[in-house]
N, C-alpha and C positions, 0 to 999 in steps of 0.2 A: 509619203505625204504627211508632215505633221500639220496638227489644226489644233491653234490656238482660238479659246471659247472663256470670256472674262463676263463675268453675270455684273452688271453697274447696277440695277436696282430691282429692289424685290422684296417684298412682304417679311420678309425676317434679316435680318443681316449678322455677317461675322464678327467677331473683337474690332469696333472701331470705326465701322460703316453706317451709312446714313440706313435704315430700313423704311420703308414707305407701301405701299397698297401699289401693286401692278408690277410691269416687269422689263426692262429694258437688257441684250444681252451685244456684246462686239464678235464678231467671229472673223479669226483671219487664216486664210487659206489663197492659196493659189496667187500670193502675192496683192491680194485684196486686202481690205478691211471692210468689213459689212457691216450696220448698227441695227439691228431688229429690235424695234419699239425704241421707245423714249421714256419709258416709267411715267409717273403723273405730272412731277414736276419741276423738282432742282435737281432728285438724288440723284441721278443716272449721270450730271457731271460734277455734282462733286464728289461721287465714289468713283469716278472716270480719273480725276484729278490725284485722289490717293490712290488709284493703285498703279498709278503712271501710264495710264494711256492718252494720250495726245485728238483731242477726238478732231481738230483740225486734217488729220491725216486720213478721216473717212470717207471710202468710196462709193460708197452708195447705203441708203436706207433703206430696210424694211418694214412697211408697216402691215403687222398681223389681221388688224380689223381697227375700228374707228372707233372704238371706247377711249374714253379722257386718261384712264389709267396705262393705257400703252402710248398714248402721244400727246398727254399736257405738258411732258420736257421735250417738245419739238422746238420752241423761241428758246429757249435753251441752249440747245443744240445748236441752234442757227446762230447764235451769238460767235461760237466758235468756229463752223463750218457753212462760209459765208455762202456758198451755192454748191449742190449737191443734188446728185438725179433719189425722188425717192418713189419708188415703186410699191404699188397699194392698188387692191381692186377698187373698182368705181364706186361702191358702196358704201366708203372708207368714208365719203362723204355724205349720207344718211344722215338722218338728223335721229338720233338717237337716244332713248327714254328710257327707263327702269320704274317699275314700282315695288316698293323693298314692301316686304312683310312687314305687316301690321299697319302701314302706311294705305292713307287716301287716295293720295297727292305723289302726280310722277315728276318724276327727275330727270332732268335733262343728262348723259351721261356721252354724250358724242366727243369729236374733235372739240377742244373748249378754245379753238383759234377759227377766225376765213380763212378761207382758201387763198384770198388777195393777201391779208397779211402776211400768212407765210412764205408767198409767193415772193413777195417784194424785200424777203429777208433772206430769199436765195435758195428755196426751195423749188426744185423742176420735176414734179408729179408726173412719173408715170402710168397714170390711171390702167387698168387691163383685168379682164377677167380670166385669161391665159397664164401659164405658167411663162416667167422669166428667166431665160438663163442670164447668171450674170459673171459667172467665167465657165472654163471647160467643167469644173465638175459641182458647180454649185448652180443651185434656181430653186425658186419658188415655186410652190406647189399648183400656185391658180386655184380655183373654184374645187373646193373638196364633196365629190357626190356622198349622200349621205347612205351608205352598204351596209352596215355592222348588221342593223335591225333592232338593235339593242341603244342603241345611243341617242337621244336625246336633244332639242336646244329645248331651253329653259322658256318656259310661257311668260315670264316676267320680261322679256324684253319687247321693247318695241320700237318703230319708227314712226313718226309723226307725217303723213303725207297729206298736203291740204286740210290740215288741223284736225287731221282722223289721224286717231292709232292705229295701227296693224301688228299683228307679230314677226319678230325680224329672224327673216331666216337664215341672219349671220352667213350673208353668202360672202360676204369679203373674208372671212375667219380665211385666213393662211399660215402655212409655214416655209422655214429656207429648211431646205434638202444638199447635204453632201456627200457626194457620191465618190466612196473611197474604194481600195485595193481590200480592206481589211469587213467591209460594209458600210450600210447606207447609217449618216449621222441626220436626224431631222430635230432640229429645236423648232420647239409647239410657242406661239404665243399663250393664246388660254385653251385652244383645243374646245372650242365652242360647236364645232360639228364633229368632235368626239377626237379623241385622241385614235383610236384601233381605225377609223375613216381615214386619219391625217396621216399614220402610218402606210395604210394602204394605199393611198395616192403616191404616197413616194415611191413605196414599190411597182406600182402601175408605172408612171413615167418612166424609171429609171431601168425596167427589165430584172431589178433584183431583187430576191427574197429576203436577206439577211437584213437585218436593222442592228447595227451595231450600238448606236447609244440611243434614247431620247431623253432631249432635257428641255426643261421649262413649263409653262403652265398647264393642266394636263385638265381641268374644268370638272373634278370630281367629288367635290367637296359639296353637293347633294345629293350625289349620284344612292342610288338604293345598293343595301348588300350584293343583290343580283348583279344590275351591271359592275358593279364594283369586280366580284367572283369572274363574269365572265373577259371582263376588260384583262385583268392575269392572264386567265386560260390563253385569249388570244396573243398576250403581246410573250409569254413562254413558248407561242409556237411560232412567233419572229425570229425567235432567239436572240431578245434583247442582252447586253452582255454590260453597259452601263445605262441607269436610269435614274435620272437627275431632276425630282420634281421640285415644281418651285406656285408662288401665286394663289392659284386659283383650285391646288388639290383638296385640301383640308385635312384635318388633324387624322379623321376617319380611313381614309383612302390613303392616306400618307404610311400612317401604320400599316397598312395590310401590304401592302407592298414592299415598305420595308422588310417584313415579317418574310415573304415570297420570296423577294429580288438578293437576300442577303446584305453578303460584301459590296454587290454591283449595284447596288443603291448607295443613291445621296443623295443629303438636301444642298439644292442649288441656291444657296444664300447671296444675297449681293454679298460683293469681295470674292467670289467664289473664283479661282483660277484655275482651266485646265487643259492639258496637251491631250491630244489624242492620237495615236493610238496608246 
């Protein structure tokens, strides 16, 4: 089974690509095309455009969770991919808030579209809290329980419900899961119910231990030394064998794992091209 995995947008980019804040990824397997996320805004098709993928020819969308920086390039998208099944938990539509450090005043940071508009540009939501197969060896995670004990969602988020804040327990956070001969490949959107959680849910679904690559955004770019320390210990006892952070790591977390992961580390830059196995 080969699987091709082309990164369109992402927080740093290679010689030549657009780089932008968030993280849009294509994965093609099993005679699919898959799009997980949209990045924030243009970059996702015009780094689509240079590295020659056709995004007309996509078979369905993933959306990881409902922040603006995985799906402000949705109208985008739809310019090209005039209808399109896209599967998102229910949550996806939250109305969603941030309050940055140092700041009073919260920020709207949800879907920065309606649901009508999208819908009327050929978007067919399929809402679910369930996991989705969407060929023989690929699906999405569903609702990741939160196990590590260790991992965290950030107190700075929130959802606005009847003009009250609350804190968002980022239950829509997903990932797509491919389930191979060689082991399990899982690309993270931001890994907002923890990366070692998102792992493990793949494992739970699928019956297997092995995690052969993760790549994309891994949400540990506040993470303290400790989780940092134990997030290694656990994803060395997956036996992860490529790890491809991108987005949402940070400078900190980015290092120590390269430091750990070696050779089998990369940074997953937009332009980033790669076959697996």
């Amino acid at each position: 089974m080969g699987i091709r995995i082309a990164t369109l947008s992402e927080n740093t980019a290679n010689y030549g690509f657009l780089a932008e804040w968030g993280l849009s990824v294509v994965v093609e397997v099993d005679g699919a095309r898959i799009l997980m996320d949209s990045g924030l805004s243009f970059s996702a098709v015009y780094n689509a455009h240079l590295m020659g993928i056709d995004l007309s020819t996509i078979d369905r969308i993933v959306l990881s969770h409902g922040h603006a920086d995985h799906t402000g390039g949705l109208k985008e998208v739809l310019k090209i991919k005039h209808s399109v099944e896209v599967i998102a938990h229910p949550d996806v539509w939250a109305s969603k808030y941030t309050r940055r450090d140092g700041e009073t005043k919260d920020q709207f940071i949800g879907i920065p579209f309606s649901r009508e508009e999208l819908e009327s540009r050929g978007a067919k939501f399929n809402l679910t809290k369930e996991p989705v197969r969407i060929t023989e060896n690929v699906m999405t995670t569903g609702e990741i329980p939160m196990l590590s004990g260790y991992e965290e969602i950030e107190n700075n988020l929130f959802v606005k419900e009847d003009g009250v804040l609350r804190q968002d327990p980022l239950a829509d956070d997903v990932a797509l899961v491919i389930d191979t001969e060689f082991g399990l490949i899982v690309i993270l959107g931001c890994a907002h119910r923890g990366m070692v959680n998102t792992l493990r849910r793949a494992q739970s679904l699928t019956g297997k231990e092995l995690i052969y690559a993760a790549i994309g955004g891994t949400h540990l770019f506040r993470a303290s030394d400790e989780r940092i320390e134990k997030t290694i210990a656990d994803l060395k006892g997956m036996g992860i064998q490529k790890l491809g952070v991108s987005h949402c790591t940070g400078f900190r977390a980015t290092a120590r794992l390269a430091q750990d992961f070696e050779n089998g580390f990369f940074m997953n830059n937009a332009g980033t091209k790669l076959v697996l196995p």
